[in-house]
C-alpha positions as CSV (number, residue, x, y, z in Angstrom):
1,X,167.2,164.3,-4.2
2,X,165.3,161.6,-6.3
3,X,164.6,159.7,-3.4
4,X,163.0,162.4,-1.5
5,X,161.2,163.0,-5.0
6,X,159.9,159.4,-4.9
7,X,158.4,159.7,-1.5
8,X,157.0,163.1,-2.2
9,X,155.4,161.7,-5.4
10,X,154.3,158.5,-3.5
11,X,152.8,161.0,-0.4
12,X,150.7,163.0,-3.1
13,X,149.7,160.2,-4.9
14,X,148.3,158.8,-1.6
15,X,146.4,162.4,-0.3
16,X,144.9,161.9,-4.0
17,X,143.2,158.8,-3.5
18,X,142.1,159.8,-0.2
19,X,140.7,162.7,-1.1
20,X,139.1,160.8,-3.7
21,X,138.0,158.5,-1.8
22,X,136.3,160.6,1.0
23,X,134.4,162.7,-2.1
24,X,133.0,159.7,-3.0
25,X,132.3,159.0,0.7
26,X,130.9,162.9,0.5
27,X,128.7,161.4,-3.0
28,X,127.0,158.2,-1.1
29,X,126.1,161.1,2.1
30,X,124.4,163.2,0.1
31,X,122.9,160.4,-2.6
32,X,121.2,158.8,0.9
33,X,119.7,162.2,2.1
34,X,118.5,163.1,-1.1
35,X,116.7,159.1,-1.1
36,X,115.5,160.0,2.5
37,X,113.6,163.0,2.0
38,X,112.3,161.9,-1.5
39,X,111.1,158.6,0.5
40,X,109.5,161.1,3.4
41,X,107.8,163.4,0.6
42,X,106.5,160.5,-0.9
43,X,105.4,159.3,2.3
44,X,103.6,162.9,3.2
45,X,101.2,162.6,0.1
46,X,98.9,159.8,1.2
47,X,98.1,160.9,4.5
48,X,97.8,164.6,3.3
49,X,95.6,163.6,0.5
50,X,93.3,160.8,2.9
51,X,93.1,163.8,5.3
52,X,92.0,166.9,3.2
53,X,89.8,164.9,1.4
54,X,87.1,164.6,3.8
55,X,87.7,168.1,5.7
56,X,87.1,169.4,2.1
57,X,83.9,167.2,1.9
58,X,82.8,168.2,5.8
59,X,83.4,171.9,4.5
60,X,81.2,171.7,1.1
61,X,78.8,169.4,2.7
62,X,75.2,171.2,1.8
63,X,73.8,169.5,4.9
64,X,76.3,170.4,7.8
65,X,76.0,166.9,9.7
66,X,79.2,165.8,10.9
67,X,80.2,162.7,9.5
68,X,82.4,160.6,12.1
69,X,83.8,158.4,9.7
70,X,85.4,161.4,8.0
71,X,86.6,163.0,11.2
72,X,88.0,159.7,11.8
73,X,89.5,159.2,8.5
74,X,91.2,162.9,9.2
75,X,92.4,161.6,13.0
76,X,94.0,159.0,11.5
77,X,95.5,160.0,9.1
78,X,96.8,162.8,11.2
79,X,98.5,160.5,13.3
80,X,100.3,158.9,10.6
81,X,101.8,162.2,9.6
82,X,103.2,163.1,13.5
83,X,104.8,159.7,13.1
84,X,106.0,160.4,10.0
85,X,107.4,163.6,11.5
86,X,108.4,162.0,13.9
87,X,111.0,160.1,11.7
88,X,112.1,162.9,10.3
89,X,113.3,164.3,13.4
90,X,115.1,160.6,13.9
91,X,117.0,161.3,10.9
92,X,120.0,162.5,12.4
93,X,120.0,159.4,14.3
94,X,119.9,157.6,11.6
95,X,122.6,159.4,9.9
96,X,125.6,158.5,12.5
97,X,124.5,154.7,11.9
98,X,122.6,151.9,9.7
99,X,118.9,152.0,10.8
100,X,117.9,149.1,12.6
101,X,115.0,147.4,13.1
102,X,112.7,148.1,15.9
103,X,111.1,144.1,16.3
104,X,108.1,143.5,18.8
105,X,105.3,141.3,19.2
106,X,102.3,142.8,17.1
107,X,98.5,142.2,16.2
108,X,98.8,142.5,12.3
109,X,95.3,142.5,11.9
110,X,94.8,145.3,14.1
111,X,97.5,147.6,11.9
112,X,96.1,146.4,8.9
113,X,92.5,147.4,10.1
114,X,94.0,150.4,11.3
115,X,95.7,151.0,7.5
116,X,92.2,149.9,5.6
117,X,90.4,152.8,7.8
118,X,92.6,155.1,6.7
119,X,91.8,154.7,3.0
120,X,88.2,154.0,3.4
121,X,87.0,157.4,2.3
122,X,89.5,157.8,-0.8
123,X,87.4,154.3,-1.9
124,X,84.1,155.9,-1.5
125,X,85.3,159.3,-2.9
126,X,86.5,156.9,-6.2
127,X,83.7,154.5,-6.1
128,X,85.7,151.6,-4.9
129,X,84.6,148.8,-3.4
130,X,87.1,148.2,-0.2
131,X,86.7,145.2,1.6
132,X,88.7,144.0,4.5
133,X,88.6,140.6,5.7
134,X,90.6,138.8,8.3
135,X,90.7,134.8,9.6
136,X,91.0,135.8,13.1
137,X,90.8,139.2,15.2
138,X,94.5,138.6,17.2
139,X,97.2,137.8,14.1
140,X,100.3,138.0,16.3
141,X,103.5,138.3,14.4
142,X,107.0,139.2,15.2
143,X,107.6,142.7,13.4
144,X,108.7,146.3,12.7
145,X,105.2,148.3,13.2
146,X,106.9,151.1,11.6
147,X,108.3,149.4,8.5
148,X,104.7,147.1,8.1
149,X,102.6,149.7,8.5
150,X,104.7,151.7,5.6
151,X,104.6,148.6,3.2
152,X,101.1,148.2,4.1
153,X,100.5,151.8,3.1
154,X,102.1,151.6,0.0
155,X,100.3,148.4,-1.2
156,X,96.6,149.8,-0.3
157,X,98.1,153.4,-2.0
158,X,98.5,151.3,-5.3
159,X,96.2,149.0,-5.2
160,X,93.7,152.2,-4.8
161,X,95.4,154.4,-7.5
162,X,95.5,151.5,-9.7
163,X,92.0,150.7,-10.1
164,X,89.4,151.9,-11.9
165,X,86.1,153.8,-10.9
166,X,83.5,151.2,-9.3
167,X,86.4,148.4,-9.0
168,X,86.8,146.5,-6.6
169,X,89.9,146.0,-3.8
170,X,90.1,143.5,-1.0
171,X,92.2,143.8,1.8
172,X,92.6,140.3,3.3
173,X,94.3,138.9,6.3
174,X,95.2,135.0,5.9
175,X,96.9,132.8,8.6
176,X,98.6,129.3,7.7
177,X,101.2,127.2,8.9
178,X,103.2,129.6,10.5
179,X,102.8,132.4,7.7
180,X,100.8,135.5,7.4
181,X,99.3,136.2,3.8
């Protein structure tokens, strides 16, 4: 009888630890969703905000011209939010493993041209001035477009937000030994 008591104890003791183990397993899940969809919601702002921006200029415009850079600014920006979609709908991908990488041969000075368009309104709008500069028009570099292009976001998003009316932010592309600055 106390034998089979020991190995009854020892069997609960055991489902205790694993059930406490897949809870916290259950925890970490839910802690990386919640981090996920915060990150996306963060990432839905800026393009949101450098899209209705102009539309809401080009609709209180007293002189209905159409401005192009605005409809460009919009079209852009547009495009950033069906990729950011797009990721979204990736995210149960993402969830059966880590995320990896997707590295490819890329014109970084393209993508940060692409990035600095997309802001240039939100500097006018603020009374910024936005500069982009760049050594050379091909800047090939080795790279995740997706995961650049979101750092590259975020630092123009800052840098932006961060300085004050009739400031000044330069966007600058630098190549040197073998490094991109």
């Amino acid at each position: 009888i106390y034998v089979k008591y020991r190995e009854n104890q020892a069997r609960l003791h055991y489902e205790i630890k694993l059930a406490h183990l897949q809870s916290e397993q259950e925890k970490e899940l839910n802690e990386k969703k919640l981090s996920f969809f915060t990150y996306i919601s963060h990432e839905f702002r800026t393009p949101l905000t450098l899209i209705i921006n102009p539309l809401k200029e080009l609709l209180y415009e007293e002189e209905h011209e159409v401005d192009i850079s605005g409809i460009n600014t919009v079209y852009r920006n547009a495009r950033r939010l069906l990729g950011l979609v797009d990721q979204l709908l990736l995210f149960r991908k993402a969830e059966a493993g880590a995320e990896k990488l997707m590295v490819s041969k890329l014109n970084i000075a393209d993508l940060s041209r692409e990035v600095f368009l997309c802001f240039s309104h939100q500097a006018k709008t603020k009374k910024i001035q936005f500069d982009f500069y760049t050594c050379s028009e091909e800047v090939e570099l080795y790279g995740d477009r997706e995961k650049l292009e979101i750092v590259l976001f975020n630092l123009v998003t800052n840098a932006l937000k961060f300085t004050p009316e009739n400031g000044q932010v330069t966007f600058a592309i630098k190549e040197n030994n073998r490094q991109v600055l």
